[in-house]
C-alpha positions in Angstrom: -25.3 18.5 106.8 -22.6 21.7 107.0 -22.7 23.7 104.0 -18.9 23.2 103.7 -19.0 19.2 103.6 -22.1 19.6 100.7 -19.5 21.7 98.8 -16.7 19.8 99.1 -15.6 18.7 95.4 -15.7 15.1 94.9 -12.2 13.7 93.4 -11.2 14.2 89.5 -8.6 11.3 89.8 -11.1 8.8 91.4 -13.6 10.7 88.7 -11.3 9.4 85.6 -10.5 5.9 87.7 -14.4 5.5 87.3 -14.4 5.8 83.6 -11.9 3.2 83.5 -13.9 0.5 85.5 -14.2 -2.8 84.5 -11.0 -2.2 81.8 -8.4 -4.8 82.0 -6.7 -3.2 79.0 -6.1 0.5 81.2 -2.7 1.0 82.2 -3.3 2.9 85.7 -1.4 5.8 86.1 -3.7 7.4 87.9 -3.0 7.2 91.4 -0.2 7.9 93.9 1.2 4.5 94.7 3.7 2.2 93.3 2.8 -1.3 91.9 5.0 -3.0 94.2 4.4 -5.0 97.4 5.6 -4.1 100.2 8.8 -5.7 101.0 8.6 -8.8 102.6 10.4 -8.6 105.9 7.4 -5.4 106.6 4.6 -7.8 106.0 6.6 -11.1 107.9 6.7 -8.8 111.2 2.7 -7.5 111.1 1.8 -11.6 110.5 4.4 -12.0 113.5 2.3 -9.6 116.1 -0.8 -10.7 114.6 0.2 -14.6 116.1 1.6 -13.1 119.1 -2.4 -11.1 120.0 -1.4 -8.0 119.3 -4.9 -6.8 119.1 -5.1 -4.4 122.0 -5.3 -0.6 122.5 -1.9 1.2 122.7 -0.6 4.6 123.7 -2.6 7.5 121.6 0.7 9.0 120.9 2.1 5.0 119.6 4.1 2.6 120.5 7.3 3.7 123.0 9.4 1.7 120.5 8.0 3.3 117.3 8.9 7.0 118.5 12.0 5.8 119.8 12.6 4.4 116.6 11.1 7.4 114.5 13.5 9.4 116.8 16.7 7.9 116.1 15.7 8.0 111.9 14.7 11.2 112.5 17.8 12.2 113.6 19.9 10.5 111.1 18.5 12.8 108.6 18.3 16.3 110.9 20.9 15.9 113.3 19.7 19.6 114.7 18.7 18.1 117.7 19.0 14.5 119.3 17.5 11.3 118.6 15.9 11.4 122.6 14.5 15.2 121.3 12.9 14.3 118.4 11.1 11.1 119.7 9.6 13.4 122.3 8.3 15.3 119.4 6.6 12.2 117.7 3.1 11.6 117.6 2.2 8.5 115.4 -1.2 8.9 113.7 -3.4 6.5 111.2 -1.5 7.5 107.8 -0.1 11.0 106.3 -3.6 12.3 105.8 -4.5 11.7 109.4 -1.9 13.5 110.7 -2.6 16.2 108.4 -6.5 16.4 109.7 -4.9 16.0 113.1 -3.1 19.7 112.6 -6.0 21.1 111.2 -7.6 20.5 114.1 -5.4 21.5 116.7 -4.6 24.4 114.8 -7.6 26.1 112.9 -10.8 27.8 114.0 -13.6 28.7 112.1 -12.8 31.8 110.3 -9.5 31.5 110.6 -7.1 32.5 107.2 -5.4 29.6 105.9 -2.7 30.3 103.0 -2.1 26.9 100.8 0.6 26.8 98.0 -0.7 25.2 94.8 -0.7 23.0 92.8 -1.5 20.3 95.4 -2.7 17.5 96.7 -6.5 18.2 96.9 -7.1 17.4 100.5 -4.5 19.8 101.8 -6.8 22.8 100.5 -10.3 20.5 101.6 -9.0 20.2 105.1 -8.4 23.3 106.6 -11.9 24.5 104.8 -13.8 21.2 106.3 -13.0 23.4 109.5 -14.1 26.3 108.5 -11.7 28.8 107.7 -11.1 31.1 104.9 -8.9 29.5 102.3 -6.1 31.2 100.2 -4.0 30.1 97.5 -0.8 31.4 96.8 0.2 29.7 93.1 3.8 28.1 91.8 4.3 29.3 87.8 5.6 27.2 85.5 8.1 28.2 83.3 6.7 28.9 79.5 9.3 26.6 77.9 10.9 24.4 80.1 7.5 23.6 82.3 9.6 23.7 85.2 7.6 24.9 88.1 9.1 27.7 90.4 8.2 29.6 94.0 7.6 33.5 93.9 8.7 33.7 97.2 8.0 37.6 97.5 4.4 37.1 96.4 4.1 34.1 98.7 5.3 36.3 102.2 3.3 39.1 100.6 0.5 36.8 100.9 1.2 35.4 104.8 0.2 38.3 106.7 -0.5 38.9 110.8 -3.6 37.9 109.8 -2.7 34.6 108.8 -3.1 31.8 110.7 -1.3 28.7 109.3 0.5 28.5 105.7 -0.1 25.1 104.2 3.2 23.8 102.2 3.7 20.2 99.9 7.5 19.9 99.4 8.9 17.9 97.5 5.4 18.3 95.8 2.6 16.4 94.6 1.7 16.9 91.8 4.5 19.5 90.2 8.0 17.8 91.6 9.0 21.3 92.5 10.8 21.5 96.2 11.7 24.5 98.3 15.7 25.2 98.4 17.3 25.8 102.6 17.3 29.6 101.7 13.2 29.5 100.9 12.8 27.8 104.0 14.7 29.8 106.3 13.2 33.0 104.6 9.2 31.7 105.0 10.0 30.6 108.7 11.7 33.9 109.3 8.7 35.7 108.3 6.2 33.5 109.5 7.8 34.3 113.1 7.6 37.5 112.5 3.4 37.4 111.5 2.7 34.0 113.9 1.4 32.1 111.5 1.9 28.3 112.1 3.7 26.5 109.3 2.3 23.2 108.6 4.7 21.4 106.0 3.7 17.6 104.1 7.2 16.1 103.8 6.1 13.0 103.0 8.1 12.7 99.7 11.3 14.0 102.0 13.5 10.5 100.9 11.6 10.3 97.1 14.4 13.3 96.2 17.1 12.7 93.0 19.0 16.0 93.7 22.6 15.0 95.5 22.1 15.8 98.9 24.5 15.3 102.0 21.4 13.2 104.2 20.1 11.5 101.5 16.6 13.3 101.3 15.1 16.8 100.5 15.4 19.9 102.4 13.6 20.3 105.4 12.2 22.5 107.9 13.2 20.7 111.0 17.0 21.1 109.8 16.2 24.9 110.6 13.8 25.2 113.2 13.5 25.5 116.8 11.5 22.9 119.0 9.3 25.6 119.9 8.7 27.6 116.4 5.4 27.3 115.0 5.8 24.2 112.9 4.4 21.1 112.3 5.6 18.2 109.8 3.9 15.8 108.5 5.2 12.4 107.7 3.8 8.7 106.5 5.5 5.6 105.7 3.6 5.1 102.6 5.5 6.3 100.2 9.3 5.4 101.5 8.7 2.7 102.9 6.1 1.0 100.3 3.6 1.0 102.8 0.1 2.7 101.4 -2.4 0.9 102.1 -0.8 0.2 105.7 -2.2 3.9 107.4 0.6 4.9 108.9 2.1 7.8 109.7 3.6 10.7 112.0 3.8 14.3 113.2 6.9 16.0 114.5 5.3 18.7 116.6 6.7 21.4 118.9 6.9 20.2 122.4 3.7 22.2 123.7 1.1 20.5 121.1 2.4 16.7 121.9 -0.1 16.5 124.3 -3.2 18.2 122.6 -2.7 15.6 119.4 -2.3 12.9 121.9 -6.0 13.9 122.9 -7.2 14.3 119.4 -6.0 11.1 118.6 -8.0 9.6 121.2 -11.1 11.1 119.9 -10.4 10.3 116.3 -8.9 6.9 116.4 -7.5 6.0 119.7 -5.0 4.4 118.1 -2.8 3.2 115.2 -2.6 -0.7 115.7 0.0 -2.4 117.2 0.7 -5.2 114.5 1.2 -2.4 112.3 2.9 -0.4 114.3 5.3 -3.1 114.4 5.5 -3.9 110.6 6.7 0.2 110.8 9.4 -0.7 113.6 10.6 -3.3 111.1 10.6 -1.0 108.0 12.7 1.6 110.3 15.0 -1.2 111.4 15.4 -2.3 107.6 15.2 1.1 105.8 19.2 1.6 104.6 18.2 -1.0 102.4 14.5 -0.7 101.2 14.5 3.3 100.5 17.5 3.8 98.5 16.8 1.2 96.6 13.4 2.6 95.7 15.1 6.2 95.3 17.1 4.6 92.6 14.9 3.1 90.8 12.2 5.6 90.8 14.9 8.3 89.2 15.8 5.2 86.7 11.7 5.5 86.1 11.4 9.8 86.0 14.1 9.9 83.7 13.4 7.5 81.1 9.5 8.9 81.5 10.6 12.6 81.0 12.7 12.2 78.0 10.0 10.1 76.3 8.1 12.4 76.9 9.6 15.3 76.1 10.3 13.5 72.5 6.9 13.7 71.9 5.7 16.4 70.0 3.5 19.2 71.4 4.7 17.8 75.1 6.1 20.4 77.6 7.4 18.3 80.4 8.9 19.4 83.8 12.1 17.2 85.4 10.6 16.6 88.7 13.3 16.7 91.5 11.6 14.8 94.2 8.4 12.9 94.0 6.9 9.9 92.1 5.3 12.3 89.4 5.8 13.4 86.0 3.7 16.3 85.5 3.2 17.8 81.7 0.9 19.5 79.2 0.0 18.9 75.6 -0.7 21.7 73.1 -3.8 22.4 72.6 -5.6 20.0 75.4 -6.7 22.9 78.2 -9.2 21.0 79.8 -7.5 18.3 81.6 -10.4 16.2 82.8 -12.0 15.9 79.8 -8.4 14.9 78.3 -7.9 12.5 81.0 -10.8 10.1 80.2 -10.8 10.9 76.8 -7.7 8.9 76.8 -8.9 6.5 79.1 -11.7 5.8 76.6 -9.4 6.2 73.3 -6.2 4.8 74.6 -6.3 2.6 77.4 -3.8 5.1 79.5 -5.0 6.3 83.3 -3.5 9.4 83.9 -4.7 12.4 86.8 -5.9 15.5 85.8 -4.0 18.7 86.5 -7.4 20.4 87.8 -7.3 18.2 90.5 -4.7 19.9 92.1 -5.5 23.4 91.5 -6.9 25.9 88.9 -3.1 27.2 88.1 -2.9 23.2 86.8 -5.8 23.3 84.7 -4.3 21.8 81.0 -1.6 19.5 82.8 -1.6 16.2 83.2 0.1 13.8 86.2 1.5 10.6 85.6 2.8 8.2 88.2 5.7 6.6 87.4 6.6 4.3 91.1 6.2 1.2 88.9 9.1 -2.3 89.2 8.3 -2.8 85.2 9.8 -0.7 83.0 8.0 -2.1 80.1 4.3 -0.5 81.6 6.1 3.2 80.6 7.2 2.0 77.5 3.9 0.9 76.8 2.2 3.9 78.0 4.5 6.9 76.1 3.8 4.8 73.0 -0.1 4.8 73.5 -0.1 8.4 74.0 2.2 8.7 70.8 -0.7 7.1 69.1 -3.2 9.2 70.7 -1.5 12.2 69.6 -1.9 11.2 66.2 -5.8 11.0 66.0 
């Protein structure tokens, strides 16, 4: 076995998950989904391709319809460029975190510097190791009262040198809520062309964003790049969509790596399948209806979850602007694992450790709040309360 794969770090949320096994009193917290199913017209148009034997091969790069249809949505939100461009640029892979590996592996040698801003999702930093390059993190600071986290964007192009090969970037974020602001972006790209270091940039949570905005989702990269800058985004229909456990997802990719992916595909799945593919065509077809109204509920959910909180003493609690996550700390609880299960065990509340995401998080706590009843928060601030008083 590679060295690297021995040491990779076995997860803390499925860690904490484990202590809760076999507890029907555990309100799960704990993980990065909502509780609800997908919607119903998704799931009608999969069973539909299933009965017509859909159960072939398709294109690696999916479906002509699909990247049509990613194109045109694409373009709805970053009308930089054309609906015919962007599709073009589309590469359907098997989920977020496929695409994500698929980058890594198109894009990273062994020995290669990668710079990754944390707090974040743990397999953005395992990746581009599990190829074998050198791994730096560049860390967002919370603020001491507010718990707001922030980007020192000097320190962060300090950090992205010539020698960099590919900065690693989770806006809106998981776990924190921060987001990068147009002006961040434009800045980082403008100095990553200057140094040639690839950008690769997780958008999934791009439509989870309660900030106005004039396209109805979070600042992106693609609203200022070039097709042929050094950037690759990462998308998935998971969490927009309500689609997790479906494995779907996409890259937008300058024109001259389409092809490459397309290969890579082939030799790590072939494929997406078609009857899912299809359930995604349908979710694209249906999604003026079935993403705001998830956008407005999930704010309805952060801000009745952030003001409990935050009423609770010895709580520090940041307002996340995008996301599905409210991330805080507690006086005097600095080791965030041990916290985690200890309230599993004591309280019957699943929540994710902070030191999953990073060492910066260490003492912070994540709580998921993509849930349809209201009640399960309710339930879950007042269990905590309790907690608090032992």
């Amino acid at each position: 076995m590679r060295e690297v794969i021995k040491n990779l770090e076995a997860s803390r949320i499925r860690e904490v998950a484990n202590a809760g096994l076999g507890r029907d009193d555990v309100l799960k917290f704990w993980f990065g989904e909502s509780d609800e199913v997908t919607p119903s017209l998704i799931r009608d148009e999969a069973i539909r391709s299933l009965h017509a034997g859909d159960t072939f091969y398709s294109h690696n790069l999916g479906l002509p319809e699909l990247r049509e249809a990613l194109g045109r949505y694409t373009q709805g939100l970053h009308p930089a460029h054309s609906a015919q461009d962007w599709a073009e640029r589309t590469v359907v892979t098997s989920g977020g975190v496929n695409g994500l590996m698929l980058a890594c592996q198109a894009l990273v040698n062994a020995g290669d510097e990668v710079v990754v801003v944390t707090p974040i999702w743990p397999n953005l930093v395992a990746q581009p190791a599990i190829m074998g390059a050198r791994v730096r993190c560049t860390a967002l600071v919370p603020d001491a009262l507010s718990g707001q986290w922030r980007l020192d964007l000097d320190a962060l192009l300090a950090a992205v040198t010539s020698d960099t090969r590919m900065l690693v970037l989770n806006a809106p974020n998981n776990p924190t809520g921060w987001t990068l602001t147009a002006d961040e972006q434009r800045a980082i790209l403008a100095h990553c062309r200057r140094t040639g270091t690839w950008i690769l940039a997780d958008e999934v949570y791009e439509r989870l964003y309660f900030a106005p905005s004039a396209n109805g989702c979070a600042p992106s990269f693609l609203d200022c790049a070039e097709p042929d800058d050094r950037l690759v985004v990462a998308h998935s229909f998971s969490k927009s969509f309500l689609m997790t456990g479906w494995r779907l997802g996409w890259l937008v990719l300058p024109p001259s790596l389409v092809d490459a992916v397309g290969k890579l595909v082939e030799f790590n799945t072939s494929c997406a399948p078609v009857f899912v593919q299809r359930a995604a065509c349908a979710a694209l077809a249906h999604g003026d209806t079935i993403t705001p109204d998830l956008v407005t509920h999930l704010k309805t959910c952060r801000d009745l979850l952030v003001k409990e909180l935050s009423g609770l003493s010895g709580v520090t609690c940041s307002v996340p602007l995008g996301g599905m996550y409210a991330f805080f700390r507690i006086d005097g609880q600095t080791d965030s694992l041990a916290t985690a299960k200890r309230l599993v065990l004591e309280a019957g509340l699943g929540l994710a450790p902070g030191s999953a995401f990073g060492a910066e998080a260490e003492g912070w706590l994540r709580w998921c709040f993509a849930t349809r009843d209201m009640g399960r928060l309710h339930e879950g601030v007042e269990r905590l309360r309790q907690w608090l008083r032992l």
